[in-house]
Every structure is written in structure tokens, then in C-alpha cells.
C-alpha positions in Angstrom: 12.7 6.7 -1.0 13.5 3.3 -2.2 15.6 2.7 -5.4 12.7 2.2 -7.4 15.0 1.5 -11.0 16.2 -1.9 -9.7 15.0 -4.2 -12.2 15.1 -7.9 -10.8 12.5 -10.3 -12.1 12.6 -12.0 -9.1 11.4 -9.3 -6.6 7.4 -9.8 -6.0 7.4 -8.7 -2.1 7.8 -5.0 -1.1 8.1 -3.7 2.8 8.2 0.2 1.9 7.3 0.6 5.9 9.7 2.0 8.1 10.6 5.6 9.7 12.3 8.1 8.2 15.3 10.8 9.1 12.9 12.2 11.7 12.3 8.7 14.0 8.5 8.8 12.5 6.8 6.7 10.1 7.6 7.3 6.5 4.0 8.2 4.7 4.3 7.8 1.3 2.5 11.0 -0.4 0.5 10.7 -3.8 4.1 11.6 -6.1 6.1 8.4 -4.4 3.3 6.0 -4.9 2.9 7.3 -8.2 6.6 6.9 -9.1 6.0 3.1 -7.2 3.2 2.2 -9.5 5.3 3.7 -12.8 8.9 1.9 -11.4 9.7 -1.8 -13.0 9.6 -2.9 -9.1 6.1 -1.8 -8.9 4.8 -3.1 -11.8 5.7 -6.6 -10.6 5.0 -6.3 -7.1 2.7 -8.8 -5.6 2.8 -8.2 -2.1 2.9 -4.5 -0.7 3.6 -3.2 2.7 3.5 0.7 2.5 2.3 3.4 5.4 0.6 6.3 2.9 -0.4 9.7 3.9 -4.2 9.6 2.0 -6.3 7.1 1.8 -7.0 7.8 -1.9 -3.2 6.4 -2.6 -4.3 2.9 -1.5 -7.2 3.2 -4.3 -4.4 4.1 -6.5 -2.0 1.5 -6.0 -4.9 -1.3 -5.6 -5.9 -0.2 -9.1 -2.9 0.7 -11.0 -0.3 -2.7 -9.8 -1.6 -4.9 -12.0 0.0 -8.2 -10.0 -0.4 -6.6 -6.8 -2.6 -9.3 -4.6 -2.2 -8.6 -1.1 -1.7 -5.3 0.8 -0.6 -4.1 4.5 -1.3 -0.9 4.3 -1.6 2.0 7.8 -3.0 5.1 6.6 -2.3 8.8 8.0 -5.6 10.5 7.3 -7.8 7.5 9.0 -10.1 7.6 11.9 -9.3 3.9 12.7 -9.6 1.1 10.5 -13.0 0.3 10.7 -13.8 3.7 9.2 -11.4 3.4 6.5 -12.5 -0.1 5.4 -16.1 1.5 4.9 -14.8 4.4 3.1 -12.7 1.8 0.9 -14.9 -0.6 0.1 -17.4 1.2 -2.4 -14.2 2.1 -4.3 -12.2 -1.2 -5.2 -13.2 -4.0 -6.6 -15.4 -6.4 -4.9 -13.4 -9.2 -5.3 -11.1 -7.3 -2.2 -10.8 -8.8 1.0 -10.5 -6.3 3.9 -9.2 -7.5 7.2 -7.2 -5.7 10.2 -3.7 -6.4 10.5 -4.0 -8.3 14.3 0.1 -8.2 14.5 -0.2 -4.3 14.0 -3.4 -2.8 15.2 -2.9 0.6 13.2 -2.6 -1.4 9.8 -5.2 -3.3 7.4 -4.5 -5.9 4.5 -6.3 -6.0 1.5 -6.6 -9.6 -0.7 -7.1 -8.5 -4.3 -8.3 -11.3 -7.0 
């Protein structure tokens, strides 16, 4: 997990995606996004790239960073993407943007105004 307790007024673009220990994607469960949304880096984040293990942490994070405005997000419990941007869209905002990530098929991104 990241160091979430660096505080640097300047940081606005987090790429939490990557692999972990095992060689496979690092999902981030409920408790890490949580401590994310709490840390001083998430509270200023603008621009999130995360791989999550529920699709009820995107809702989470999409409500809870309050500067966050776009999102790359690839989602363990999904379908595919088409059934996960139906599933989202009913609960977020209207004023997101759903689109799939073309460079990286398993992924979406999210504009948030």
C-alpha cells in the first residue's frame, strides 16, 4: 500500500495501479480505499488510477474525494464494462461521464463535475 501520510500540496495525480508481491493486479479492498479517501493525498487527489476489488469502492471514492475529477478505474467483481457502467450510473451523480478506457480494454474512466 502506498504511503498515504505524504503530505505535498502539489500532488493532484495518483496511479495506485500496479501488481502486487504475487505478479497480479493489486485490487484495492473497501479498508485501503477507505484509508485513501481519509489520507491528506486523497483528499487532494484530482486524478485517480486505482484497480478495486468491488464496484461499490468506486461509488465511495467518486463520492467521498471531494477534488477528485477524473477516474481510471478496472474493477474485479465486473462482468465487463458495459455492465458495470449501467450498474454505476443510477448511483453517482449525473454530472459523471462514463467512457471505456480504449488504451486498456479492462478499465473505464469517469469525468466527475
Amino acid at each position: 500500500m502506498p504511503p498515504y501520510s505524504i503530505q505535498s500540496s502539489s500532488v493532484r495525480h495518483l496511479n495506485l495501479q500496479g501488481w502486487n508481491y504475487s505478479g497480479n493486479h493489486q485490487f484495492y479492498s473497501e479498508q485501503q480505499c477507505l484509508s485513501l479517501i481519509q489520507s491528506p493525498l486523497g483528499q487532494q487527489c484530482q486524478y485517480l488510477l486505482i484497480e478495486v476489488d468491488k464496484r461499490a469502492n468506486i461509488i465511495h471514492l467518486v463520492q467521498k474525494m471531494k477534488y477528485l475529477r477524473a477516474l481510471n478505474v478496472r474493477c474485479n467483481d465486473r462482468k465487463d464494462n458495459e455492465e458495470l457502467i449501467k450498474w454505476l450510473k443510477p448511483r453517482l451523480p449525473s454530472t459523471c461521464t462514463f467512457a471505456n478506457d480504449s488504451t486498456a480494454p479492462n478499465e473505464i474512466r469517469l469525468w466527475i463535475r
